[in-house]
C-alpha positions as CSV (number, residue, x, y, z in Angstrom):
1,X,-7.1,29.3,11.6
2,X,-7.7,30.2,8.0
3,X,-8.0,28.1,4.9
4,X,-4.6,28.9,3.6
5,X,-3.6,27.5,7.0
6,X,-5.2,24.9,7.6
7,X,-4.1,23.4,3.4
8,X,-0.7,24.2,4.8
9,X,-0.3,22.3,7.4
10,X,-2.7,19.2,5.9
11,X,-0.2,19.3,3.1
12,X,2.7,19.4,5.7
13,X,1.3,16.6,7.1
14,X,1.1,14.5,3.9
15,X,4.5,15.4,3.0
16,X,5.9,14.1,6.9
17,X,4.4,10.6,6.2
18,X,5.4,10.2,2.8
19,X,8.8,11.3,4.0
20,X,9.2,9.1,6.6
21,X,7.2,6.3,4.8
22,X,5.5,5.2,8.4
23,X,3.9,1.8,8.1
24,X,0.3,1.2,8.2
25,X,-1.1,-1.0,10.0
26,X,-4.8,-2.8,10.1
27,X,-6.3,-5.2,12.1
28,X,-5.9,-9.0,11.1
29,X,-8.2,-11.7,12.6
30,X,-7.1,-15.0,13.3
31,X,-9.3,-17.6,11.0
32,X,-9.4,-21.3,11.9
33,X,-7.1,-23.6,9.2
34,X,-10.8,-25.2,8.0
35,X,-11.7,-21.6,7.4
36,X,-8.9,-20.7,5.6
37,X,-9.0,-23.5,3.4
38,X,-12.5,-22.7,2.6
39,X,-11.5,-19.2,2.1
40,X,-8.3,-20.4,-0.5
41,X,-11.2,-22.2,-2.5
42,X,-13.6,-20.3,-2.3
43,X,-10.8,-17.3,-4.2
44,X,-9.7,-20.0,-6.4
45,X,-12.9,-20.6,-7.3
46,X,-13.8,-17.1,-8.1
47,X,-10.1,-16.9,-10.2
48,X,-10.6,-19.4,-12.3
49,X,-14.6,-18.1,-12.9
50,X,-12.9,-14.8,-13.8
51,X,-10.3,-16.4,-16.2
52,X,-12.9,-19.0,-17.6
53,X,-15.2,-15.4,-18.7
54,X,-12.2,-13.3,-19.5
55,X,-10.2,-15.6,-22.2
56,X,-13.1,-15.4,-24.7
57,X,-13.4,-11.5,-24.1
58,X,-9.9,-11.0,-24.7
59,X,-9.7,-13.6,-27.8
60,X,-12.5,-11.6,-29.5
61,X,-10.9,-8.4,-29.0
62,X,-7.6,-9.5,-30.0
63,X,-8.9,-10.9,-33.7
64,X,-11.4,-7.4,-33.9
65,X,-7.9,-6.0,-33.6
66,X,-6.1,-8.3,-36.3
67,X,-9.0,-8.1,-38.2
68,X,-8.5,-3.5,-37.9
69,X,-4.9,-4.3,-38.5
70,X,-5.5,-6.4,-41.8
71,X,-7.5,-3.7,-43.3
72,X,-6.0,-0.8,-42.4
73,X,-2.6,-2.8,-44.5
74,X,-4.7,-4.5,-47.3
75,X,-5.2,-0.7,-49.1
76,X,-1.6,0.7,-48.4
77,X,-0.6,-2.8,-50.1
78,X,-2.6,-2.4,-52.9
79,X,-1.3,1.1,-53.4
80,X,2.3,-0.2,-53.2
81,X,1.6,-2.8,-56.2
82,X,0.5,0.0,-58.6
C-alpha cells in the first residue's frame, strides 16, 4: 500500500468517527468514599493555592495595563487642549 493510500484511508478513518461522533470510553476505578473525600480536599486544596498565587499576578497585570492605557490617552489629551 502506498503513502497516498494509506493518508487516504487514515483520513477516511478520522472522518467516520467524527461523523458518527462514537463515544469514548476509559477505564474508571472505584475509590473508597474516605478516598474520595481526601481526593475532593486534596483538589480544593490545590484550587484555592492556585487562586491564592494567581489574584496578585492578574491584579499587577491589570494596573501595568491601566497604567499603558493612561499614557497612551494623557498625550492625545494634551493634544486636544491646544
Amino acid at each position: 500500500m502506498s503513502n497516498v493510500d494509506e493518508e487516504k484511508s487514515a483520513v477516511e478513518k478520522a472522518e467516520t468517527v467524527f461523523i458518527t461522533t462514537e463515544v469514548i470510553t476509559s477505564k474508571v476505578y472505584k475509590v473508597s468514599p474516605e478516598q474520595k473525600e481526601e481526593l475532593d480536599r486534596l483538589a480544593e486544596e490545590r484550587m484555592k493555592k492556585a487562586r491564592e498565587e494567581a489574584i496578585p499576578k492578574i491584579r499587577k497585570l491589570y494596573e501595568q495595563r491601566v497604567k499603558e492605557l493612561r499614557l497612551q490617552q494623557k498625550p492625545k489629551a494634551d493634544g486636544e487642549g491646544n
